[in-house]
C-alpha positions, 0 to 999 in steps of 0.5 A: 180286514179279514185273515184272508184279504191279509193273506192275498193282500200280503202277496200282491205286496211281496209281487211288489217288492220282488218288482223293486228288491235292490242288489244290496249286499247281505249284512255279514251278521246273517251269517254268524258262526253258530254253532254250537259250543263243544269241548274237544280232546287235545286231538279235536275229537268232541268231548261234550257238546251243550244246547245253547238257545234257538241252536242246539247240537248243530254240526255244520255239514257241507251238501256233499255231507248230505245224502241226496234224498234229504235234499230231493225230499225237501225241495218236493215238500216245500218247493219243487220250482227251487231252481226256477225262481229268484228268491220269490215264486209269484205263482206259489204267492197267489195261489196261497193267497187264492186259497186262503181267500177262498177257505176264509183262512190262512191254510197254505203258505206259499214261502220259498226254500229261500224265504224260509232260509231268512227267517232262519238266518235273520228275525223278520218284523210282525205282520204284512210288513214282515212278509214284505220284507222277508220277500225282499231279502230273500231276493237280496239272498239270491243274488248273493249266494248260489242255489246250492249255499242257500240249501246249505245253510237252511239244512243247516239252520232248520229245526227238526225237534229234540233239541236238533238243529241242523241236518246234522244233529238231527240224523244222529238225534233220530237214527244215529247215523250220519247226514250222507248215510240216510235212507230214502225214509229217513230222509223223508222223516226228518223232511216231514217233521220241519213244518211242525216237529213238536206235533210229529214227535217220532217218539211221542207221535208216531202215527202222526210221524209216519203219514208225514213222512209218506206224504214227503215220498207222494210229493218226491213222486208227483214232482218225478223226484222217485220212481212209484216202485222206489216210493213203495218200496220207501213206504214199506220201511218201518220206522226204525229209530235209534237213540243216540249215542251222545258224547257222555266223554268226561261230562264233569270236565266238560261241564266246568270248562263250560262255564269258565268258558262262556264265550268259547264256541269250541274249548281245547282241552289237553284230555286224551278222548281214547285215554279218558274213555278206558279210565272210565271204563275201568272206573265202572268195572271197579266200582261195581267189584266193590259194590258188595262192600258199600262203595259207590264213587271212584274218581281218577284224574292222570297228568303228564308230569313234565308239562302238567297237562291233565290227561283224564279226568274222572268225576265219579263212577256214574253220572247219571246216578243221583248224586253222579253229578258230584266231581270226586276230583274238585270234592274236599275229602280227608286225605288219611296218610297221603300227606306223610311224603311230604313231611319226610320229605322236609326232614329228608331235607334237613339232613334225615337219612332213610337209614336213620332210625326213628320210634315206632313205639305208643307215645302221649303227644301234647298239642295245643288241643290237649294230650293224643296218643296215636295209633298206627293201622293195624295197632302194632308196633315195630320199635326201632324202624328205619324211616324207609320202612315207616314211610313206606309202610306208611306208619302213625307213629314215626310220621307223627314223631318226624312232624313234631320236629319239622312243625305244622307250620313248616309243613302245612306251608309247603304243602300251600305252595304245593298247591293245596289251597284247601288246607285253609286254616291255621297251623293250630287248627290241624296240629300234628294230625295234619299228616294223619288226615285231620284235613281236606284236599281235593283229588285234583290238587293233591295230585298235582303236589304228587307231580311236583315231587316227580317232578323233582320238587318243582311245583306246577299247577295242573292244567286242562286248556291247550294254549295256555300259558305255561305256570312257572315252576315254584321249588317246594323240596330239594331235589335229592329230598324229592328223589329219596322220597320217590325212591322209597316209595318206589321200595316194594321191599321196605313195603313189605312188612306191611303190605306183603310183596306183589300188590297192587303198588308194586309194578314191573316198572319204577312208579312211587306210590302211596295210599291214605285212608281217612278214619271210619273207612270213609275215603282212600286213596292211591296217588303214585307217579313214573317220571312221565306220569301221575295218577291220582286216585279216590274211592268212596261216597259222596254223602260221607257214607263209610265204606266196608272196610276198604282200605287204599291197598284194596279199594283205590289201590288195583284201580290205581295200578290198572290206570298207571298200567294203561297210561305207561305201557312198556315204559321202564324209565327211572327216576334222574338221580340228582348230584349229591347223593351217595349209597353207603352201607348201614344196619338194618336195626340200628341205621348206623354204620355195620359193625362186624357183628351186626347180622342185617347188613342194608344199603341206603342212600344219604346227602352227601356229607351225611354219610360217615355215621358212628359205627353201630354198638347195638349188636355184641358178640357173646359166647359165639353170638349175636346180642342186642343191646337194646337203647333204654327208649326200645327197652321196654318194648324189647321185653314186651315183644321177647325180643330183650335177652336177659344175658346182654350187657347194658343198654348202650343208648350213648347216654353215657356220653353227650351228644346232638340227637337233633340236628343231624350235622349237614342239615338245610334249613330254609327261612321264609320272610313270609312266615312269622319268625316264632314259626321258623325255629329250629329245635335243638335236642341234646341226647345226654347221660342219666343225672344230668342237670344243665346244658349250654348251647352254642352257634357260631360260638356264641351261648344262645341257651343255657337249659335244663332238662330235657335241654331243647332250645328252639333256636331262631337262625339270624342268618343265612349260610354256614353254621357251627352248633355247639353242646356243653353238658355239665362240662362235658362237650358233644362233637360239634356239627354244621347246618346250612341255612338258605333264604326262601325257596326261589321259583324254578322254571324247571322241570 
């Protein structure tokens, strides 16, 4: 049978199903929510929005959503006896079938708005029977629903071209506008695309667009749809395309969420659109200050510390440039000196003081891997610092020193139950170089172990869905240690030695923060919390290219400070003080309790219990002055550094009686039954005069050890609860002290 016997034949058998379509109610499937799938900020305003097959960026509009030219436009062109007929225009059928048997080929259809909308809600079968059967739903169609919803959901299911399904994507794909705001022109554009839009492309075809179009606006005149003076006035407007303003809100986010969310047509995200839009702002305006110093990326993520709920969420400095496509915030990087909070924080803990004096001296450590001498940034060194100042200008050496006595397993451990699930190999594998960057974290993690020490040492992971259950909190520090390590942080004077007064660390509200800076220049860092928010900060590149000497005071620093500045506004909230703590007074050389001749007189905070220290015999008075006695380990460097005054009496290092050096009386030890025993020891230190040959160390009043130089035991607790340590030094007894030891950290739900 010829193309157009079909065609006639096809319409005297629609006239048929038309005489015999039953009032059969419409399978609900029809009508399936397509739309398509978004991710929106905790307000419900869109993020991204994501293609999905025969859909696109459909937005479903209401007809009074519309402008009305779009719908006289389209009734015009495709079926100006709508409102007249029941779903099927006999007469539009024979015609079509009249003119195709007369042209010897198909050349004009005779399909109803109302047949065309089936086919858009439902896939007909091939062939004549298909046309049977689309005429016989779209009667079905039309008893169910009112004119109006049958236009409705075709302008909302019609393809228009570029991805643009629905009226609503399409006015915005082409013009930028929305649906209501359309043009008489506009709408006869879109209108014009819907037979063929691939071939009437208004960006690739215009010519072809434009006669489209004006044929749509003839049609609206020949129907009495327009005026000849408001068709010509149409006619003369120019084809003004815009593009698109796409949602490009946190596309790395959104990407992810995408995926993890395959199903979810809408994905609730806890990111604040107007927040995440200025970060992102800023992230490009700094990058580009920093683009003479080789810098390409910069990647910010900013959480709420009470609720965990990820606020903005900053990838990279550019999507779309070639390797934009990397998130900076999932990306594993060295986290140079970032790790250090954490270590002091556990010696905090046991009882350390940021009074109490520690080495900042050159120094050989033996490792596992062999000898290593570290160095610190900017290759000084300050001999006696008190760990406020080392911690706070953020010191290689005293950091390395202070993870020789906590150990590597101890702290890469609380660092796992901190979240960094990165730091995935062995204790061994990373030795002491774990707190100087000989590892890998990732921004979004190590901002969460940052909001666990605002958080008071509660840990909880970040999240980035709404509705979601809420983690538990785990405790992975004290709460007076978190305190005191916010509070160093949180010390611009302590800073100051290093970083000088008035950077960009230093707020006008309490906010602790610490930089890193891996080796080569190749990452840095800032990450720094308020008791209401943290913000986590990494600049550098992702092809591990080094950077022009930026370190994180000057690279992720002022972008850091310009974030927190933006999220805290007039906020000058402090951190919650803990029970426990109480502030004496100490000397600022020798950390111990002043004596009337020391001349640097400081205030520090210390675990209660800790606070009664010897008084300090550093400082002497000679001939109406001030002398130090330097302790034999600073002697040397005194000498170096002229410091050393040769008229001073001998060295007191209170070697010349036995003491404790390590631990400090009041110090708490946790025991985890999920870490090998050989990894809990705790080292005794004994500080004893010159010549001495053997040392005997007691618990609880039992002999544990009997050793000689240097006289470390490493003492395994065989218990929980109080206990009394004991040193004999070839005779001599050192004044006892008491430590407490408590079982795992438990989870806490607070905070």
């Amino acid at each position: 049978m010829s193309q157009a016997r079909l065609s006639l034949a096809a319409g005297m058998a629609v006239l048929t199903a038309l005489s015999v379509a039953l009032a059969w109610p419409v399978p609900g499937e029809w009508f399936a929510d397509r739309e398509a799938r978004r991710v929106v900020d905790r307000h419900g305003e869109v993020l991204a929005e994501v293609v999905v097959p025969n859909l696109g960026r459909a937005h479903w509009v209401e007809l009074d959503q519309v402008s009305r030219f779009v719908v006289d436009a389209l009734i015009a062109a495709e079926d100006h006896r709508f409102d007249g007929h029941r779903g099927v225009d006999p007469l539009a059928v024979l015609r079509a079938g009249v003119v195709d048997l007369r042209a010897g080929a198909p050349v004009q259809g005779g399909s109803t708005l109302t047949q065309q909308t089936v086919r858009l809600l439902v896939e007909r079968p091939p062939g004549l029977r298909g046309k049977v059967v689309e005429a016989w739903r779209a009667v079905r169609l039309e008893q169910q629903l009112s004119k109006e919803q049958i236009l409705t959901w075709y302008l909302n299911r019609a393809y228009f071209g570029h991805r643009a399904w629905g009226v609503e994507a399409a006015a915005r794909t082409y013009f930028d506008e929305s649906p209501a705001g359309l043009s008489l022109a506009e709408a006869a554009t879109l209108v014009g695309l819907l037979p063929e839009p691939s071939r009437r492309d208004p960006w690739v075809e215009p010519s072809r667009a434009r006669s489209a179009r004006d044929r749509v606006i003839e049609r609206m005149v020949a129907t009495g749809a327009l005026t000849r003076a408001e068709a010509d006035l149409a006619l003369a407007e120019p084809m003004q395309l815009r593009r698109p303003r796409r949602p490009r809100v946190a596309p790395h986010l959104a990407d992810r969420l995408l995926d993890e969310h395959p199903h979810a047509p809408v994905v609730h995200t806890t990111v604040d659109r107007l927040l995440q839009a200025d970060v992102e702002e800023l992230v490009g305006v700094h990058v580009g200050a920093l683009a003479g110093r080789d810098v390409d990326h910069a990647a910010v993520l900013v959480a709420d510390v009470a609720t965990g709920e990820v606020l903005a969420w900053v990838g990279s400095a550019d999507p779309d440039a070639e390797d934009g496509q990397v998130d900076g915030v999932r990306a594993r990087r060295s986290p140079g000196s970032a790790l250090k909070p954490f270590v002091y924080g556990i010696a905090f803990e046991r009882g350390m003081s940021p009074a109490d004096v520690l080495p900042d001296l050159p120094r050989r450590f033996t490792t596992s891997h062999g000898t290593w001498a570290p160095t610190n940034y900017s290759d000084d060194h300050l001999g006696p610092v008190r760990a406020r100042i080392a911690l706070a200008c953020s010191l290689n050496l005293p950091a390395v020193a202070v993870l020789e006595d906590v150990g590597t397993a101890t702290l890469l451990h609380r660092l796992r139950r901190a979240g960094l699930t990165t730091l995935d190999r062995r204790a061994s594998h990373y030795g002491l170089g774990l707190v100087l960057g000989d590892g890998e974290v990732t921004l979004e993690e190590l901002t969460a172990a940052y909001a666990a020490l605002a958080r008071g040492g509660v840990y909880r992971p970040l999240t980035v869905v709404r509705d979601q259950p809420r983690p538990r909190g785990q405790r992975i520090l004290d709460a007076r240690a978190a305190w005191l390590v916010a509070d160093v942080l949180d010390d611009p004077v302590a800073r100051t030695p290093a970083f000088g007064r008035w950077g960009s660390l230093e707020r006008a509200y309490p906010v602790a923060a610490k930089t890193g800076t891996s080796t080569g220049f190749r990452d840095n860092w800032t990450v720094g919390y308020t008791p209401r928010h943290v913000v986590g900060v990494w600049v550098g590149n992702f092809d591990g290219r080094p950077m022009g000497s930026v370190s994180g005071i000057t690279g992720a620093g002022p972008l850091w400070a310009a974030v927190m500045d933006r999220v805290t506004g007039e906020a000058t909230e402090d951190f919650p003080r803990p029970k426990g703590l109480v502030r004496r007074r100490a000397c600022g050389l020798s950390g111990e309790r002043p004596s009337p001749a020391c001349p640097d007189v400081v205030e520090d905070w210390f675990l209660r219990g800790q606070a009664e220290r010897p008084e300090c015999d550093w400082h002497v008075q000679m001939d109406g002055r001030v002398a130090v006695r330097w302790p034999s380990t600073y002697a040397a460097w005194a000498a170096v550094t002229g410091r050393a005054d040769p008229a001073a009496p001998a060295a007191p290092d209170r070697l010349d009686q036995v003491g404790i050096a390590f631990p400090s009386s009041g110090s708490t030890f946790h025991v985890d039954p999920s870490l090998p025993t050989e990894r809990q020891r705790v080292p005794l230190r004994a500080a004893t005069p010159a010549g001495a040959r053997r040392a005997i160390w007691e618990v609880d009043g039992r002999v544990v050890a009997e050793v000689g130089p240097p006289f470390v035991h490493l003492w395994l607790p065989d218990g929980p609860g109080e206990h009394r340590i004991e040193l004999e030094v070839d005779g001599e007894h050192a004044p006892p002290i008491r430590v407490w030891v408590g079982g795992v950290d438990e989870p806490d739900g607070g905070g």
